[in-house]
C-alpha positions as CSV (number, residue, x, y, z in Angstrom):
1,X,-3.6,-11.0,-9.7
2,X,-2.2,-13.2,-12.3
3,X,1.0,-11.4,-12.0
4,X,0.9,-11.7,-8.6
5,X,1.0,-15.6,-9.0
6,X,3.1,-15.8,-11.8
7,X,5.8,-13.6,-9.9
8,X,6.0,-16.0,-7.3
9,X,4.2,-14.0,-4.2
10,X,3.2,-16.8,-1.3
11,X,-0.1,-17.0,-1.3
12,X,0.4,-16.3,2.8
13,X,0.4,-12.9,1.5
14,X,-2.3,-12.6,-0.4
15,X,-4.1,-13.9,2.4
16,X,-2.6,-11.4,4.9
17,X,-4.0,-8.2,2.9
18,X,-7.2,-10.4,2.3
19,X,-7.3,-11.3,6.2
20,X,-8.5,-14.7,5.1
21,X,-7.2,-17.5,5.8
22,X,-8.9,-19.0,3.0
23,X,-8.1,-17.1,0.2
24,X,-6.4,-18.4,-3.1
25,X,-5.2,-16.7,-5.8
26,X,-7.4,-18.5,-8.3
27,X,-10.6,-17.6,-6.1
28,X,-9.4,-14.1,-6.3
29,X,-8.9,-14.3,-10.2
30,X,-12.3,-15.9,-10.8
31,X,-14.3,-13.8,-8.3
32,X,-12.6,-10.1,-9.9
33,X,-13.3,-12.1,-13.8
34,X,-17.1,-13.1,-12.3
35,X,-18.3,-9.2,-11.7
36,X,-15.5,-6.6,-12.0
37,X,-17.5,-4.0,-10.5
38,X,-18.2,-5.5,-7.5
39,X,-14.3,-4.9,-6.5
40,X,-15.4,-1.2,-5.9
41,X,-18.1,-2.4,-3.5
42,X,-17.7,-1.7,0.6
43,X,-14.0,-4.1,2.3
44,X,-13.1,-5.2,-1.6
45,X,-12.0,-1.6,-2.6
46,X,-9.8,-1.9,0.2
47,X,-8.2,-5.9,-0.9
48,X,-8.5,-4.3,-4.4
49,X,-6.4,-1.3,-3.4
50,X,-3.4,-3.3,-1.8
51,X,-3.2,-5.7,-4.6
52,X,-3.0,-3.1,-7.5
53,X,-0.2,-1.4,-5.0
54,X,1.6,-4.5,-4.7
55,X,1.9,-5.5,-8.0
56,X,2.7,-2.1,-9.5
57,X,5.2,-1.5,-7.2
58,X,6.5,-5.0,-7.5
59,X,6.9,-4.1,-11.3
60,X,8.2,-0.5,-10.7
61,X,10.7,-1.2,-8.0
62,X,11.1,-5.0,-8.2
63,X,10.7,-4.8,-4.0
64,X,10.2,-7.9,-2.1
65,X,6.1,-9.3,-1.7
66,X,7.0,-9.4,1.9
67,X,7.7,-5.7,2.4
68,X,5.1,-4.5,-0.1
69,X,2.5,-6.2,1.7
70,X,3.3,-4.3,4.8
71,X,3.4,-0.9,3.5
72,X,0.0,-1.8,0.8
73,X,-1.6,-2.9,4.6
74,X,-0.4,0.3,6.8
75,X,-1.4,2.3,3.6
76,X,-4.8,0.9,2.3
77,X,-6.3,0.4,6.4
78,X,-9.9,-0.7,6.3
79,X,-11.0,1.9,8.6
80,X,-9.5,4.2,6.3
81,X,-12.1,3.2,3.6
């Protein structure tokens, strides 16, 4: 998440694979520090899916926030949980 943040991803983003528009990257840091386990708990597997895509890929590739969100989206559906 930090990296996320640090790297420069618009926080539009992070709200797009959070579908909240809400959601801030420091509420996301704090809530994940809070109770770690609770990531792995019913939609947040999903969120916490398309993050760790996005930001290993961002590392990995160095592809665009914009275009990983899609594809960490299409790939990590809810329904699909």
């Amino acid at each position: 998440m930090k990296y996320l943040r640090d790297q420069g991803m618009d926080v539009a983003l992070l709200r797009k694979m959070h579908q909240s528009n809400t959601e801030t990257f420091g509420a996301a840091i704090s809530y994940r520090h809070g109770n770690p386990y609770r990531v792995f708990n019913g939609p947040n597997i999903t969120y916490h899916r398309r993050l760790l895509f996005v930001a290993a890929e961002h590392w990995r590739t160095g592809t665009g926030f914009q275009e990983l969100t899609e594809a960490a989206i299409e790939r990590f559906d809810v329904s699909a949980r």
